[in-house]
N, CA, C and O atoms as a GROMACS GRO file, in nm:
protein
  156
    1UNK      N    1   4.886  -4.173  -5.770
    1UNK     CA    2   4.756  -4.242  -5.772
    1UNK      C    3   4.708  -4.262  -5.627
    1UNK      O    4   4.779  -4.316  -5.542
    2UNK      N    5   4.563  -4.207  -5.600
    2UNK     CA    6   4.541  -4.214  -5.427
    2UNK      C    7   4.480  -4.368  -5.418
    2UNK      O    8   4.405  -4.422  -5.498
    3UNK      N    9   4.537  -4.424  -5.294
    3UNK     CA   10   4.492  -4.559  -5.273
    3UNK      C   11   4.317  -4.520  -5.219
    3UNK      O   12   4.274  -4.417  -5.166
    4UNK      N   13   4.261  -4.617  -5.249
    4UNK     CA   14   4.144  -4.613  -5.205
    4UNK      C   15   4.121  -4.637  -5.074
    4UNK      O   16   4.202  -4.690  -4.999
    5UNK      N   17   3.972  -4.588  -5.032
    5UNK     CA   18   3.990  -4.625  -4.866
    5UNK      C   19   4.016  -4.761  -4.800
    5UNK      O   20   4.088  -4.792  -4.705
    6UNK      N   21   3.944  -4.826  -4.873
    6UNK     CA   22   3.903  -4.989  -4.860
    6UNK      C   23   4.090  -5.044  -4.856
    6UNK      O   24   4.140  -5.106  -4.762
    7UNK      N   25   4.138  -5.016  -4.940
    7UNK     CA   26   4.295  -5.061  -4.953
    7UNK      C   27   4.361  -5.016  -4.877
    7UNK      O   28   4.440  -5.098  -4.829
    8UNK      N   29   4.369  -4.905  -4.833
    8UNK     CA   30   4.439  -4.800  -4.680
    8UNK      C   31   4.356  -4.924  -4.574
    8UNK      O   32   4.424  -5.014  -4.523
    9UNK      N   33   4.255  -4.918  -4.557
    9UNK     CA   34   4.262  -5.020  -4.439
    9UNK      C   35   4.294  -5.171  -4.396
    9UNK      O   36   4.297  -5.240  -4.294
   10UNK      N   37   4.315  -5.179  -4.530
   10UNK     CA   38   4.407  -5.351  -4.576
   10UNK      C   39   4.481  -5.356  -4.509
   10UNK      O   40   4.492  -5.422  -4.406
   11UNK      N   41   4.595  -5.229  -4.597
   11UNK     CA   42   4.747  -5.229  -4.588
   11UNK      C   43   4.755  -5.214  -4.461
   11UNK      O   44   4.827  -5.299  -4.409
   12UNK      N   45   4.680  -5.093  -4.344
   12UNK     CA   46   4.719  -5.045  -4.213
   12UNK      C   47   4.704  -5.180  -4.087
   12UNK      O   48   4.776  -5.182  -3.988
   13UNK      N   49   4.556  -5.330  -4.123
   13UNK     CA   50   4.579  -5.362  -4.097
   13UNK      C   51   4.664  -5.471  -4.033
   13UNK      O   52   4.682  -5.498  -3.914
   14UNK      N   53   4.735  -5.554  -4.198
   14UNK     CA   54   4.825  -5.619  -4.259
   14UNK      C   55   4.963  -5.562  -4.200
   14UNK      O   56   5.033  -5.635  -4.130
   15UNK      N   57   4.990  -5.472  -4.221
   15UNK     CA   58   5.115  -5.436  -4.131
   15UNK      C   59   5.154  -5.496  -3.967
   15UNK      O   60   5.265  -5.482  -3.917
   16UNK      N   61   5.067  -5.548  -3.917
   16UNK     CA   62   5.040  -5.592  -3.819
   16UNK      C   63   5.085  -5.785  -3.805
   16UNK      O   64   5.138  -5.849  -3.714
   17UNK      N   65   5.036  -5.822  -3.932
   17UNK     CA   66   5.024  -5.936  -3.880
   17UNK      C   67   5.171  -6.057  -3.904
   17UNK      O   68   5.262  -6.033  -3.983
   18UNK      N   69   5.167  -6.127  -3.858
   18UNK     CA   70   5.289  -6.197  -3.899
   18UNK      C   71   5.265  -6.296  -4.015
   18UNK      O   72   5.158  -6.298  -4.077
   19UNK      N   73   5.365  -6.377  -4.043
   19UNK     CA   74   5.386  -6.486  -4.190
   19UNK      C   75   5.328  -6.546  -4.243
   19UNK      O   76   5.309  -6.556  -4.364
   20UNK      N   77   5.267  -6.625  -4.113
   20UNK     CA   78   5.199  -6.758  -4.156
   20UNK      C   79   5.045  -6.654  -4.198
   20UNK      O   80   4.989  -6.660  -4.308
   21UNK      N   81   4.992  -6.545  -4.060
   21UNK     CA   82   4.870  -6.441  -4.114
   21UNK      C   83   4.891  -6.405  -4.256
   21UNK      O   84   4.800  -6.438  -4.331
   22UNK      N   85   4.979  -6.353  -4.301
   22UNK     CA   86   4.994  -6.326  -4.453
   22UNK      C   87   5.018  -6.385  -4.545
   22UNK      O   88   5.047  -6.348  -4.659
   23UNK      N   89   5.000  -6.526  -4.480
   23UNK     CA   90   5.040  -6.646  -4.642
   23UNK      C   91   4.884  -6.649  -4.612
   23UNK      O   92   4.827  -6.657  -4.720
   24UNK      N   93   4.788  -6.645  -4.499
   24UNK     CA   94   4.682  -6.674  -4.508
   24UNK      C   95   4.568  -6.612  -4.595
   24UNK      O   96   4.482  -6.666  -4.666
   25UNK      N   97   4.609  -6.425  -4.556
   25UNK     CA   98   4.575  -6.397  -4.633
   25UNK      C   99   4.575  -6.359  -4.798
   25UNK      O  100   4.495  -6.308  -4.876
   26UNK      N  101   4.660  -6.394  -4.801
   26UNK     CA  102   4.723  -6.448  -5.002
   26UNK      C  103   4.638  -6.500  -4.987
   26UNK      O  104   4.534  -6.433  -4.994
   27UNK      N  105   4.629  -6.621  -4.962
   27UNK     CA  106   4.563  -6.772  -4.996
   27UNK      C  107   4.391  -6.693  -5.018
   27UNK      O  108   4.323  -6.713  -5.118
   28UNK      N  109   4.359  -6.630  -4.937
   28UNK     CA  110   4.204  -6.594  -4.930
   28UNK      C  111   4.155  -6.478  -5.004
   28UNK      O  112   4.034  -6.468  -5.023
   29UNK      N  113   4.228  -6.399  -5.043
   29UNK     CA  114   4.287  -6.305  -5.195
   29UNK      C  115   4.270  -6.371  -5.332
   29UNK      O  116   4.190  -6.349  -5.424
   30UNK      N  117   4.367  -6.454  -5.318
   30UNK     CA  118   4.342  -6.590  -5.465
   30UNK      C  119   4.195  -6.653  -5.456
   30UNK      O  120   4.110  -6.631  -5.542
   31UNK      N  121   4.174  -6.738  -5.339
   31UNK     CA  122   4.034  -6.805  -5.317
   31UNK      C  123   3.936  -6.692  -5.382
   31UNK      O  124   3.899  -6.729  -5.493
   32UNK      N  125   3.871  -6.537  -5.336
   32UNK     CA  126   3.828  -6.453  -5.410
   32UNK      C  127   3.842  -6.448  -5.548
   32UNK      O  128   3.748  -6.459  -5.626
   33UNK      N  129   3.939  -6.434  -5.574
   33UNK     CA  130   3.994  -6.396  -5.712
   33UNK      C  131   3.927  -6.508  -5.814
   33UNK      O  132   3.857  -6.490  -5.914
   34UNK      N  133   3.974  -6.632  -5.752
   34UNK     CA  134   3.908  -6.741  -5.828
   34UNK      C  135   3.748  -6.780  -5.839
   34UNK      O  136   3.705  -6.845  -5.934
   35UNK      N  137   3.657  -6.728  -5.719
   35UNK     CA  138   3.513  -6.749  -5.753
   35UNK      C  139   3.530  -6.618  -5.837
   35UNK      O  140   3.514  -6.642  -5.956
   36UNK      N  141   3.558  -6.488  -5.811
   36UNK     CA  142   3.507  -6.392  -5.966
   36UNK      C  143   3.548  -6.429  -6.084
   36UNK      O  144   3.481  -6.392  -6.180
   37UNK      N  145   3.649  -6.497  -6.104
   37UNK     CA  146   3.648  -6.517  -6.252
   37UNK      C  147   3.615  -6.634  -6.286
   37UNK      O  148   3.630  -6.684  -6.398
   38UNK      N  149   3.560  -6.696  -6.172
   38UNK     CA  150   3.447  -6.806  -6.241
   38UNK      C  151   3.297  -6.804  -6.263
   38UNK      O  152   3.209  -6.887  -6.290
   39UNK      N  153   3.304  -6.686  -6.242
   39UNK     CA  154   3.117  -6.632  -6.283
   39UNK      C  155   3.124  -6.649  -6.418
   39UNK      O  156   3.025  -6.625  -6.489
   0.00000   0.00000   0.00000
């Protein structure tokens, strides 16, 4: 399955960041997640 572009540049820049950056961005992943499925 080919990753999409938008997701290739997630992952390439995420590789980068450290712990606390990646609990951050969870947290702002979910925050998203939660206004769309509250439409």
């Amino acid at each position: 399955e080919r990753v999409s572009e938008a997701l290739a540049q997630v992952i390439d820049k995420v590789r980068e960041f450290s712990e606390p950056q990646l609990k951050m961005m969870v947290s702002f992943a979910n925050f998203l997640k939660s206004l769309e499925g509250g439409q």
